[in-house]
C-alpha positions as CSV (number, residue, x, y, z in Angstrom):
1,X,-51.4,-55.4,-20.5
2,X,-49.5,-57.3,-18.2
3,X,-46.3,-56.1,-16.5
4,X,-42.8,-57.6,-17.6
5,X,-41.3,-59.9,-14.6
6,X,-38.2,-58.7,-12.4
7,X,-36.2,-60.9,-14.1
8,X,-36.5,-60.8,-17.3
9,X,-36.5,-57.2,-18.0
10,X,-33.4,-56.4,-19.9
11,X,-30.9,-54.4,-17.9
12,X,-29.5,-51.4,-18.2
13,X,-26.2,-53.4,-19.6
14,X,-28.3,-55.4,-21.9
15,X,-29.7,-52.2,-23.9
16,X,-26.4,-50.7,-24.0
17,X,-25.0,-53.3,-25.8
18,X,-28.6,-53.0,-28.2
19,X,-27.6,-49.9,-29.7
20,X,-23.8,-50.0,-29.3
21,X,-20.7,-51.9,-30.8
22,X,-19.9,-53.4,-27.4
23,X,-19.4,-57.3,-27.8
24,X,-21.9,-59.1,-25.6
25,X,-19.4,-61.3,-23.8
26,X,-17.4,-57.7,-22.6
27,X,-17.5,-57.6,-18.7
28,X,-20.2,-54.9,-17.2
29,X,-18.8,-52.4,-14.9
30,X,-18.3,-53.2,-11.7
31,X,-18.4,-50.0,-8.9
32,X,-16.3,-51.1,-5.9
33,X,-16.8,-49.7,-2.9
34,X,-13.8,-47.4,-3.0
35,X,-14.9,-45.5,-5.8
36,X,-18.3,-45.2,-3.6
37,X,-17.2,-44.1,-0.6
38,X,-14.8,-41.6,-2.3
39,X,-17.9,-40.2,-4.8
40,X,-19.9,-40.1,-1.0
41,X,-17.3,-38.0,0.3
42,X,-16.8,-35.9,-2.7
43,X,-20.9,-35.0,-2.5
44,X,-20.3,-34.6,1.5
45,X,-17.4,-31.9,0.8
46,X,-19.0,-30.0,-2.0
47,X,-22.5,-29.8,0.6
48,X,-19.9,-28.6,3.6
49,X,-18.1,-25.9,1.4
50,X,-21.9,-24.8,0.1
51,X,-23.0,-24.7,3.4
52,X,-20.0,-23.0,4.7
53,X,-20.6,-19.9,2.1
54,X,-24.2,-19.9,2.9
55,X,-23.5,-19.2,6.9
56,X,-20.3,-16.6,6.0
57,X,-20.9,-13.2,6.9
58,X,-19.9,-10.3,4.5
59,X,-16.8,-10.0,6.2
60,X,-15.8,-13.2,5.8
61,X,-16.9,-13.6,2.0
62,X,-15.1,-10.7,1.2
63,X,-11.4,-11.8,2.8
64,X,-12.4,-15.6,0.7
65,X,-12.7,-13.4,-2.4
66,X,-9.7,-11.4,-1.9
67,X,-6.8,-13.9,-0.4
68,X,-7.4,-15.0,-4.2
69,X,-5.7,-12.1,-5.6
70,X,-2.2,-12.7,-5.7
71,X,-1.4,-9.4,-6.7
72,X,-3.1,-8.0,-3.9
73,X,-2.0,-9.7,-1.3
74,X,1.7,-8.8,-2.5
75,X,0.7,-5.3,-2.9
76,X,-0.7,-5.0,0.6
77,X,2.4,-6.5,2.3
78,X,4.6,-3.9,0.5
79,X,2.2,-1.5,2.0
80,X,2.7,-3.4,5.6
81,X,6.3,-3.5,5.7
82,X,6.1,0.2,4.2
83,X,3.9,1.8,7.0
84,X,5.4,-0.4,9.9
85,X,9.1,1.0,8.8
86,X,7.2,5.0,8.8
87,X,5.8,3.9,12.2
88,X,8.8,2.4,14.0
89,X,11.7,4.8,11.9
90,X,13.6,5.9,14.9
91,X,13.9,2.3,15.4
92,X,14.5,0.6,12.1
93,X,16.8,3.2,11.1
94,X,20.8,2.7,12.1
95,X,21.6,6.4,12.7
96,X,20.4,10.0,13.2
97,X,19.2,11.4,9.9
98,X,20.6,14.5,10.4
99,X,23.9,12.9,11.2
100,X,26.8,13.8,9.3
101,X,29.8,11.4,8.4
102,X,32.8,13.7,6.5
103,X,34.8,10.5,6.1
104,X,31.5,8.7,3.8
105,X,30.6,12.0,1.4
106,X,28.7,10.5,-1.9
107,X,29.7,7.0,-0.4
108,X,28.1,3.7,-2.4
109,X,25.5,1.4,-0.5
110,X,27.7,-0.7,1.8
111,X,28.1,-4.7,0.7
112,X,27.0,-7.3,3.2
113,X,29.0,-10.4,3.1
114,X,28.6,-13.7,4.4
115,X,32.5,-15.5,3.1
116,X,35.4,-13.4,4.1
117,X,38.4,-12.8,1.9
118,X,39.9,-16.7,2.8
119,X,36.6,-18.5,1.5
120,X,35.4,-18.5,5.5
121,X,31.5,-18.9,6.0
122,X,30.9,-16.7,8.6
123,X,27.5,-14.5,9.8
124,X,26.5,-11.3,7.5
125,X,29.6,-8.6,8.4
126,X,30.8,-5.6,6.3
127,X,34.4,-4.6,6.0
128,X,35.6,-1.2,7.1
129,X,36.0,1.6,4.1
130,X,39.4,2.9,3.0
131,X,38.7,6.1,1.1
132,X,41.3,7.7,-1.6
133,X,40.6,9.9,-4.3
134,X,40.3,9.3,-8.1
135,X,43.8,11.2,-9.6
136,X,41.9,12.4,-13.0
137,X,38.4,12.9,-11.5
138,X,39.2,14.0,-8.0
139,X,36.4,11.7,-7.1
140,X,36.3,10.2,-3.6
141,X,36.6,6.3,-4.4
142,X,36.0,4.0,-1.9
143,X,37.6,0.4,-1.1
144,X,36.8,-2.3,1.2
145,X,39.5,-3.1,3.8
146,X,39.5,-6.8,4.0
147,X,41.1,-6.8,7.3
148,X,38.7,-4.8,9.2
149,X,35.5,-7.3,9.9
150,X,32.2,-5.9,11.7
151,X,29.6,-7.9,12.1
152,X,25.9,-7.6,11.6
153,X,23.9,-7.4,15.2
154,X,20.2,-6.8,15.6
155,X,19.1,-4.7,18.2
156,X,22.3,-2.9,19.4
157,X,22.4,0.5,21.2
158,X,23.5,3.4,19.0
159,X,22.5,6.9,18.7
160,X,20.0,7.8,20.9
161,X,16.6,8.9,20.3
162,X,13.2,9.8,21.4
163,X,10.4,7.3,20.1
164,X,7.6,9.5,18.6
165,X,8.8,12.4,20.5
166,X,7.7,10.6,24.1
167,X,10.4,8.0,25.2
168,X,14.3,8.3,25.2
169,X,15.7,5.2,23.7
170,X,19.1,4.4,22.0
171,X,17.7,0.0,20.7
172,X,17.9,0.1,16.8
173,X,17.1,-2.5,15.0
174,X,20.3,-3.2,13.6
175,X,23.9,-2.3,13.2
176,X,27.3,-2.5,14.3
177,X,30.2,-2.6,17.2
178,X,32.7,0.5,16.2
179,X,33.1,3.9,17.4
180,X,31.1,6.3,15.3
181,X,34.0,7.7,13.5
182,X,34.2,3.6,12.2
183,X,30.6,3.6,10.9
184,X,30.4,2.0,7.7
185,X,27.1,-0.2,7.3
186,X,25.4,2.1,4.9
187,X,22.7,0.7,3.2
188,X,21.5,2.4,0.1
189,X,24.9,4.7,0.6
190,X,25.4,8.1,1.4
191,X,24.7,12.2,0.3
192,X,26.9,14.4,-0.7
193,X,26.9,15.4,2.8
194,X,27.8,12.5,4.4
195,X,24.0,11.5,5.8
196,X,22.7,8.1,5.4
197,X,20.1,8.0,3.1
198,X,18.2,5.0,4.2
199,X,18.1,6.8,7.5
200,X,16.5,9.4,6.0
201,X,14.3,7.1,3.8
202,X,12.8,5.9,6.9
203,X,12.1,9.2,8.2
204,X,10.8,10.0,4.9
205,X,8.4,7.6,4.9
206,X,6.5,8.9,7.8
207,X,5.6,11.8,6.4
208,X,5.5,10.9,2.7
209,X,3.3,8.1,3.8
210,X,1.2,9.3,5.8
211,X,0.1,12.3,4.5
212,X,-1.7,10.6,2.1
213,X,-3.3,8.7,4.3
214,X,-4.7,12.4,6.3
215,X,-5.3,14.0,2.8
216,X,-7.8,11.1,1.8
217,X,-9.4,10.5,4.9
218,X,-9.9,14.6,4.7
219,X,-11.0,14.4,1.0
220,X,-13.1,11.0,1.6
221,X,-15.2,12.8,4.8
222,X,-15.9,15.9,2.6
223,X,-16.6,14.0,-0.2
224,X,-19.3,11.6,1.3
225,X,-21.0,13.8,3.5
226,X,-21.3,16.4,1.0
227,X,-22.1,14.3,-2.3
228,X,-24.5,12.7,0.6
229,X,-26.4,15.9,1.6
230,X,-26.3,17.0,-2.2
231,X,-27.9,13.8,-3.6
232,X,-30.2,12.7,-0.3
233,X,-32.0,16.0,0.2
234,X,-31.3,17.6,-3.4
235,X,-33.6,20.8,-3.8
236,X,-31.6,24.0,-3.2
237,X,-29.0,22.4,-0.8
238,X,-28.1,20.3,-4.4
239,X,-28.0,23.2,-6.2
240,X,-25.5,25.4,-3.9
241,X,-23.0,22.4,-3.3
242,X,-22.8,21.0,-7.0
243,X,-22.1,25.0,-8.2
244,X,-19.4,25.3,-5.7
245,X,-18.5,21.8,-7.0
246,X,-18.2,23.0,-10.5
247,X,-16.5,26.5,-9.7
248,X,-13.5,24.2,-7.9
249,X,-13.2,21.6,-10.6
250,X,-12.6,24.0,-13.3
251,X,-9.7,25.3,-11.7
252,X,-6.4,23.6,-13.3
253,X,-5.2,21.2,-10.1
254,X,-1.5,21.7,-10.5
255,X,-1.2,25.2,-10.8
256,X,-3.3,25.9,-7.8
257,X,-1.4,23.6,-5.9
258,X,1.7,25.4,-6.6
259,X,0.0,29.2,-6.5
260,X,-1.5,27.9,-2.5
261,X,2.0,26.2,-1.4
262,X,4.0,29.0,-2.6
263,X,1.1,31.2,-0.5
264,X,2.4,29.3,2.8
265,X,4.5,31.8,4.8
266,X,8.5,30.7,4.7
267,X,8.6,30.8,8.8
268,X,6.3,28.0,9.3
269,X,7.3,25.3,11.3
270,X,7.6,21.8,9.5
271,X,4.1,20.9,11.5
272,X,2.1,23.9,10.2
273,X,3.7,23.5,6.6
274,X,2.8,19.5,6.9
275,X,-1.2,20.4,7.4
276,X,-1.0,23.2,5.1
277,X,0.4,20.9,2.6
278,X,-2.5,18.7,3.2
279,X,-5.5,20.8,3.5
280,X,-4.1,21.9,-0.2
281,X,-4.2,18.4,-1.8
282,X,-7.8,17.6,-0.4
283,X,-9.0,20.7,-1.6
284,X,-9.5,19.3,-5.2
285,X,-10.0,15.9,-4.4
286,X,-12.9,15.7,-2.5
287,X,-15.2,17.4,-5.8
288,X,-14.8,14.0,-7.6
289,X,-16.0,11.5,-4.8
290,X,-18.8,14.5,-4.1
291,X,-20.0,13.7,-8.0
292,X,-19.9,10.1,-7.4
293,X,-22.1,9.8,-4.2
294,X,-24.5,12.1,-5.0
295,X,-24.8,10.1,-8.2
296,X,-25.4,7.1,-6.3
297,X,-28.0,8.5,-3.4
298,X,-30.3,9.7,-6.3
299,X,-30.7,6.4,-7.4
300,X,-30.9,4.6,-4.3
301,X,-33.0,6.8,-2.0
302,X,-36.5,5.9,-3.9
303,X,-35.4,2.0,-3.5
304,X,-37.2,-0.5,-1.4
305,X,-34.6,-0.9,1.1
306,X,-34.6,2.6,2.4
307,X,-38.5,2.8,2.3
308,X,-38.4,0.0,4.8
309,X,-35.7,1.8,6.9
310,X,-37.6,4.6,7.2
311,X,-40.4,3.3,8.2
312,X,-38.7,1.0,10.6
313,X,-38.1,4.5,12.2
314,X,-34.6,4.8,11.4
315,X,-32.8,8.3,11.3
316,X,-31.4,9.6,8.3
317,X,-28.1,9.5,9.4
318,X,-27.9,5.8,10.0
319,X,-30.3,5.6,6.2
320,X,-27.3,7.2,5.1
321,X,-24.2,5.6,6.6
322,X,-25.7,1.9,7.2
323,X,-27.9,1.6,4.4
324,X,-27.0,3.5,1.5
325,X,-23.0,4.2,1.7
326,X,-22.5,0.6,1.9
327,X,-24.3,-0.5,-1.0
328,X,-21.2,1.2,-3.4
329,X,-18.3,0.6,-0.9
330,X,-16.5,-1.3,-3.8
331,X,-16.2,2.3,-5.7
332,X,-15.1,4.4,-2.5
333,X,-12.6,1.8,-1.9
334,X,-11.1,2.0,-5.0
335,X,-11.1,5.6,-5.2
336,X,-9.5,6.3,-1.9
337,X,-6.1,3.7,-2.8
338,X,-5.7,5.5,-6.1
339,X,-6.2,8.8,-4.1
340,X,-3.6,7.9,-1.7
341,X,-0.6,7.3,-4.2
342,X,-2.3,10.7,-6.2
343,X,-1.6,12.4,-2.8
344,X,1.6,10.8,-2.1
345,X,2.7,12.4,-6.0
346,X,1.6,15.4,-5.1
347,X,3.4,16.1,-2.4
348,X,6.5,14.8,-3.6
349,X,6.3,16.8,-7.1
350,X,5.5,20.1,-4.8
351,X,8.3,19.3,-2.5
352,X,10.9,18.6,-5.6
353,X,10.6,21.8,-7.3
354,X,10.5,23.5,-3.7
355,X,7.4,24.4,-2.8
356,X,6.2,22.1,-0.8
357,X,7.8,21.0,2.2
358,X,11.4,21.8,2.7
359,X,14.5,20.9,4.5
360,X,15.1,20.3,7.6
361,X,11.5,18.2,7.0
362,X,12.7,15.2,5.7
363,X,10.4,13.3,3.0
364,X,10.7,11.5,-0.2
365,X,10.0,15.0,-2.1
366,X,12.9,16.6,-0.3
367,X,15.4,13.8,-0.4
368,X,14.6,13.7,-4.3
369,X,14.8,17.5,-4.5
370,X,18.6,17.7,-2.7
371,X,19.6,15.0,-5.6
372,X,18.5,17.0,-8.6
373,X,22.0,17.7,-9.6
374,X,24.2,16.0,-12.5
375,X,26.7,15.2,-10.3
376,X,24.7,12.9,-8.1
377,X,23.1,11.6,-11.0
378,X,26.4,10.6,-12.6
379,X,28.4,9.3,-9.7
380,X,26.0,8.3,-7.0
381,X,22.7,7.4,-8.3
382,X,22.1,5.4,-5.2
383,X,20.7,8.9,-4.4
384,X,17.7,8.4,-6.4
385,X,16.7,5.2,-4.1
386,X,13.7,7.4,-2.9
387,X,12.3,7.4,-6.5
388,X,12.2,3.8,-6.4
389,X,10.4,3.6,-2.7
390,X,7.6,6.0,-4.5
391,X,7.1,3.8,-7.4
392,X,6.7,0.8,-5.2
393,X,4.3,2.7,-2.8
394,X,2.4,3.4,-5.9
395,X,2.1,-0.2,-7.7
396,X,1.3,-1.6,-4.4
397,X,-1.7,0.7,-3.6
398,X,-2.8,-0.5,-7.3
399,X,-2.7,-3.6,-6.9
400,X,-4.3,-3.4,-3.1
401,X,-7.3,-1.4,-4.4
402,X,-7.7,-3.6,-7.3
403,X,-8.0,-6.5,-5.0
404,X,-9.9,-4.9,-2.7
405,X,-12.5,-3.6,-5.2
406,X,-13.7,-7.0,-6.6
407,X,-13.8,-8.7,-2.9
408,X,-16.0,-5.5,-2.0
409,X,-18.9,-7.2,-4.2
410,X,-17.9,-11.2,-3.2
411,X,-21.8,-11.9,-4.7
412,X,-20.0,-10.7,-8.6
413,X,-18.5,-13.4,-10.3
């Protein structure tokens, strides 16, 4: 058999046009060097971005996998701007918040204007406030008095205060040139005492905020090293901690929240009342996260991985916390943001029916608690502005763990 010479085997073309409808004197493809080059660099992008994911770290795979969640990243700037407001509220806020303004009782949020009354473009001012009273309601009404311009400034010296309780200061962030008696750049408005409630939102925030925070990192230690020792060692240590497990969890939560707050002596300072508050939120939610990780460590301490550790040489402790807590961080990281919010609830429902923390501590639970009246629910519902600063707080922590759940695992598709 002999072979068929170079040049005339049929071509590629040639058998294409066997077995098709192409007409034999239709021009064969042509590949210019353009579409070659660009193809090349195509192949060299898709081998740099494999290459790339190969080298990442865990770390880095993980923030890939999560700048893709939209949500997420929305969620967790909320949470930014949130906590950096809690952090910084002596200087964010405008005024004291235990300040009172007679002249501004019930007052609606102040308007920020950019066009004065002639059609003028000018920066963001507010007018000055004429107050008169309603003649059927005896309501106080408010009016804008067009001929009294203040304008916006950022970082003017007001009220002075101590920053976290260390450094005299008087630089807010923002606010206005007029005696105090002339104060009228209210943001979300007024109480009916005449305090400004964004003020006190700010203030609010530190504690409503970040007692969630303490309360999960409390229930999150217990939880782990308990649901640790329980599942790791098992044996009679399991059997004492999952009892005591039980005997908690079958208590009704909100009940014993309320029978432990209303336990706390009245004389307490708003410090002692903050951490009993606390301790009394983690006391519950610690059993489930126990349940979870001892779960977990049954299954994993007879796998491969922490056979080799140990005889590497490697103490328990670091089997435990290098080894074996990290191979579910995607569940701990989703339980501890919808712990936080759960925290952040609790305290605010124990606060609004009073038993929680009281005035003069200032969170969102005793800002919502002084506005539980029909008469600030009919003619200043501005008052209710805390509500919406929960409900943010808690979509954002939603969305955040969401996001950061799924990048915990970047190998899942």
């Amino acid at each position: 058999m002999t072979d068929t010479p170079e040049d005339t085997r049929p071509s590629d073309y040639e058998e294409l046009h066997a077995i098709s409808d192409i007409p034999e004197d239709y021009p064969a493809p042509v590949e210019s060097e353009e579409v070659l080059e660009a193809a090349a660099d195509a192949a060299t992008e898709v081998g740099a971005e494999e290459e790339r994911l190969y080298v990442a770290s865990q770390w880095q795979l993980t923030w890939w996998k999560f700048r893709k969640h939209r949500m997420a990243l929305v969620g967790g700037a909320i949470l930014i701007v949130f906590y950096l407001i809690a952090l910084f509220c002596e200087f964010v806020a405008p005024y004291d918040p235990a300040a009172f303004f007679a002249q501004y009782k019930l007052a609606p949020p102040t308007a920020i204007h950019i066009v004065d009354s002639e059609g003028a473009l000018r920066a963001p001012f507010v007018y000055g406030r004429i107050r008169d009273r309603d003649p059927e309601t005896l309501a106080y009404i408010y009016d804008d008095d067009t001929s009294d311009i203040h304008r916006i400034k950022f970082f003017v010296h007001g009220t002075p205060y101590k920053m976290w309780g260390l450094r005299e200061m008087d630089l807010h962030l923002f606010g206005i040139d007029a005696p105090r008696e002339e104060q009228s750049i209210l943001v979300f408005g007024t109480d009916r005492l005449g305090r400004d409630i964004f003020s006190r939102l700010c203030y609010g925030g530190r504690i409503s905020l970040s007692i969630g925070l303490v309360g999960v990192s409390l229930s999150l230690f217990l939880g782990v090293f308990l649901g640790g020792v329980s599942g790791y060692y098992g044996g009679r240590v399991d059997t004492i901690i999952q009892r005591v497990i039980e005997f908690i969890r079958t208590m009704p939560s909100i009940p014993l929240w309320m029978a432990l707050s209303a336990a706390l002596p009245p004389d307490w300072p708003v410090i002692r009342v903050y951490f009993g508050i606390t301790v009394i939120l983690s006391l519950i939610g610690w059993t489930g996260m126990a349940r979870v990780v001892r779960g977990r460590f049954l299954a994993l301490r007879e796998e491969d991985f922490v056979l080799a550790a140990r005889l590497c040489g490697a103490g328990e402790v670091r089997i435990i916390l290098r080894h074996m807590v990290p191979s579910f961080l995607s569940y701990i990281i989703a339980s501890v943001t919808l712990s936080i919010p759960r925290t952040i609830l609790g305290e605010t429902g124990l606060s609004f029916i009073g038993l929680g923390l009281r005035a003069p501590a200032i969170s969102w639970g005793v800002l919502l608690q002084e506005a539980q009246n029909v008469r600030s629910l009919a003619q200043a519902p501005w008052v209710f502005v805390p509500a919406v600063a929960i409900v943010l707080t808690v979509f954002a922590f939603n969305f955040l763990g969401d996001g950061l759940r799924d990048a915990a695992d970047p190998y899942a598709r």
